[in-house]
Steps between C-alpha positions, in 0.01 A plus 500: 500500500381794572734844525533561863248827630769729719379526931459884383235396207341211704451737801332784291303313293365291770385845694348644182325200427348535891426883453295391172286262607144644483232435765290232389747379231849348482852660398565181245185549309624645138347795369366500165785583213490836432558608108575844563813728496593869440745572244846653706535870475683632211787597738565122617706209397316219710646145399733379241537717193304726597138653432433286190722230631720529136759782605321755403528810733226778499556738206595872540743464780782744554758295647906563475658396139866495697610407874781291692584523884457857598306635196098451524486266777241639720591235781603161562447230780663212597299128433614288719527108357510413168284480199427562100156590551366873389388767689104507533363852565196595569313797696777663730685180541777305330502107559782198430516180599835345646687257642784431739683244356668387839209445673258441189276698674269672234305832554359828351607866542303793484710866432339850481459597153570861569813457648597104514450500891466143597176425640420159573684136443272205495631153571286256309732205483777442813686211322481314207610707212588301181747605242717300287654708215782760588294778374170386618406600854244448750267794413510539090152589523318816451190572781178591304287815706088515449517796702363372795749157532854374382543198384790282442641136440786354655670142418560359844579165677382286205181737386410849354341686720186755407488781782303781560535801716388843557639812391590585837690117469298298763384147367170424345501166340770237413450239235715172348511521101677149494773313575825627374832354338790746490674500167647866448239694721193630508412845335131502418352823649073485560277700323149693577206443302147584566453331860770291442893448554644249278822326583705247278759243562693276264728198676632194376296318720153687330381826566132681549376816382273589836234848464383582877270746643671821565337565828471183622773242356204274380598310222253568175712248252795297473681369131756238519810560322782271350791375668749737397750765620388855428468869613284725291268700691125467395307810345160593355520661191181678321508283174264412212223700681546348841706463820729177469756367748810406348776265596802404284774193545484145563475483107176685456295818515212485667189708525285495835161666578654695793137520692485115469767327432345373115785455226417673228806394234824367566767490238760206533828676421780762641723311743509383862629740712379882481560780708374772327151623528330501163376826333229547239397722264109416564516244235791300530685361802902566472648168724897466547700292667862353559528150573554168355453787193492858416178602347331850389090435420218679403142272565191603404274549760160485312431120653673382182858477687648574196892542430559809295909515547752382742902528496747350720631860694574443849301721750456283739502758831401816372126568394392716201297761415303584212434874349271551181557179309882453620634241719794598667728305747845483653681163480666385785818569369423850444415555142174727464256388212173629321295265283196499310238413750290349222791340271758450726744705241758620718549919437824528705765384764729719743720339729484730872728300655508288807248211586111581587234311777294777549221576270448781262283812607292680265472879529224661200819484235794437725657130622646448804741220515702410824844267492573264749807758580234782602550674185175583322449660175220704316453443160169599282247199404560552133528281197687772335834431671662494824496855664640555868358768681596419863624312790732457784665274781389380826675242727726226412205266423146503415256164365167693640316670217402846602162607556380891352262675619398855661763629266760312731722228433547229752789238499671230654837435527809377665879685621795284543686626772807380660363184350178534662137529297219691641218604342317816409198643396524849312271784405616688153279799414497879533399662838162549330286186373 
């Protein structure tokens, strides 16, 4: 069945369908799909992982090596609800999707860059959240911004949810991927490409990979996939001379033409259940994953689907990054690694301490790596050694991976507090971008 549309979406959508409808012509007749899209400004970090979608943040940023509570924090705003997904900025205006897990209402929030003013809250779901795992919750996604929309996808009352809205957060379009069967949760955020937003979702009961017309909602293709548990995020990936979509779990890799739908390779492999969202080093696609097995692989992405190495480290939550033939990740139980991206030779372990969710940031030479306590540390991509250069300490918790841009750092995180938890969103930088 269908994830329920909230009176608030109905209502709006219904009166901007009305205000659309051209004379002569009717509101339900579909454009054609458009194939275009600007690239975000430099200054931006518009969906998940950022610019180029792998963690990598725009070089030559002068952001803070050090802060904690009441050092660099240029402000900080309360979120109300719960949720793991990361901050989305772009233009003047940060954005996060939550949830209230009492009412499992689900909406987005819209803060002042500047200053982390609160702007506008969005309901886009009244009821219906789903959420079975502890750490899971109803809004693990990350909104993707073309500049002119947001878009986001909820798991709600049986089905995941595509949604767009405005920058200004008034409806536009609202779209079922497919059914849905909670297992953990749901944490696969959309992604922009060309005239298209392209949402995923695995489920025991057998998922879809859906692209649909950014303005619009029209659907331009559809791909089945199997019926199996998983959470990795799709992404498109410049590889082997061409854009390719890629999607990892359910025992596979899988290459997609992201303008239609086409597979291009698939490698039968990895393991079932992924969270991560795999990097690439423009010719090989690095997949990892967690359950029934840990796996570590590198799959060549010239159409041969090709297995060049794999090990059996566990980074299951975290995503990598990849820097100049080096692959380097953070296991989940907080050992930091480089490898050969080519061989798979490991160069070097550190242990940092702590347990990770949130994904590594990549900053010209610098990592940024965040623990699940709110503790993040800086340490230089290279496979020289282990070299700390930085860090520091916000909140009691923190699973959202931080977003860089505008020489700013933007997380989320959680205070305990007479054993209450509310969340935060904070600004690190200097007073001067």
């Amino acid at each position: 069945m269908c994830g329920r549309i909230s009176t608030v979406v109905r209502v709006a959508l219904g009166l901007l369908t009305a205000c659309a409808a051209p004379r002569g012509g009717h509101a339900d007749d579909p454009p054609a799909i458009r194939r275009d899209a600007a690239p975000p400004p430099p200054g931006d970090w518009p969906c998940w992982r950022g610019p180029t979608r792998d963690g990598r943040a725009a070089p030559g940023q002068n952001v803070p090596l050090s802060w904690s509570a009441t050092d660099n924090v240029l402000w900080s705003a309360d979120v109300p609800g719960r949720g793991n997904g990361s901050p989305t900025v772009a233009g003047d205006r940060v954005y996060l999707a939550s949830c209230d897990e009492g009412s499992g209402s689900q909406f987005l929030l819209a803060y002042e860059r500047s200053s982390g003013r609160r702007i506008w809250r969005t309901t886009v779901h009244e009821s219906g959240a789903m959420r079975k795992h502890e750490r899971s919750t109803g809004a693990s996604v990350t909104p993707a911004c073309d500049g002119e929309r947001l878009f986001v996808a909820f798991a709600n009352n049986g089905a995941v949810t595509a949604t767009a809205l405005s920058c200004a957060g008034q409806p536009i379009w609202q779209k079922k991927v497919c059914d849905y069967q909670i297992h953990q949760g749901y944490g696969a955020s959309p992604i922009v490409h060309g005239g298209l937003v392209i949402v995923a979702a695995d489920q025991p009961g057998g998922g879809a990979v859906v692209a649909f017309d950014r303005a619009t909602g029209a659907e331009a293709w559809r791909r089945e996939r199997p019926r199996n548990p998983n959470y990795s995020s799709p992404v498109v990936h410049r590889l082997d001379g061409r854009d390719q979509l890629i999607l990892i779990g359910n025992d596979r890799v899988v290459s997609h033409d992201p303008q239609t739908g086409a597979t291009n390779w698939e490698w039968q492999g990895g393991t079932t259940e992924c969270v991560t969202t795999p990097v690439s080093d423009g010719s090989r696609v690095f997949s990892s994953g967690g359950y029934p097995r840990n796996h570590l692989a590198a799959v060549r992405a010239d159409g041969s689907a090709r297995l060049e190495w794999e090990n059996d480290q566990r980074i299951y939550v975290p995503s990598l990054v990849c820097r100049d033939g080096h692959l380097y990740g953070v296991l989940d139980a907080g050992i930091a690694t480089c490898w050969d991206a080519a061989t798979g030779v490991e160069k070097w372990k550190r242990r940092l301490g702590g347990n990770f969710s949130a994904s590594l940031v990549l900053l010209d030479d610098l990592i940024l790596a965040t623990s699940e306590s709110g503790t993040s540390t800086i340490f230089r991509a290279s496979p020289a050694g282990f070299e700390q250069v930085g860090g520091g300490t916000l909140g009691d918790e923190a699973f959202a991976s931080p977003a860089v841009c505008g020489g700013r750092l933007y997380f989320r995180i959680a205070e305990q507090a007479e054993g209450t938890r509310r969340e935060k969103l904070v600004c690190v930088g200097t007073a001067a971008p």
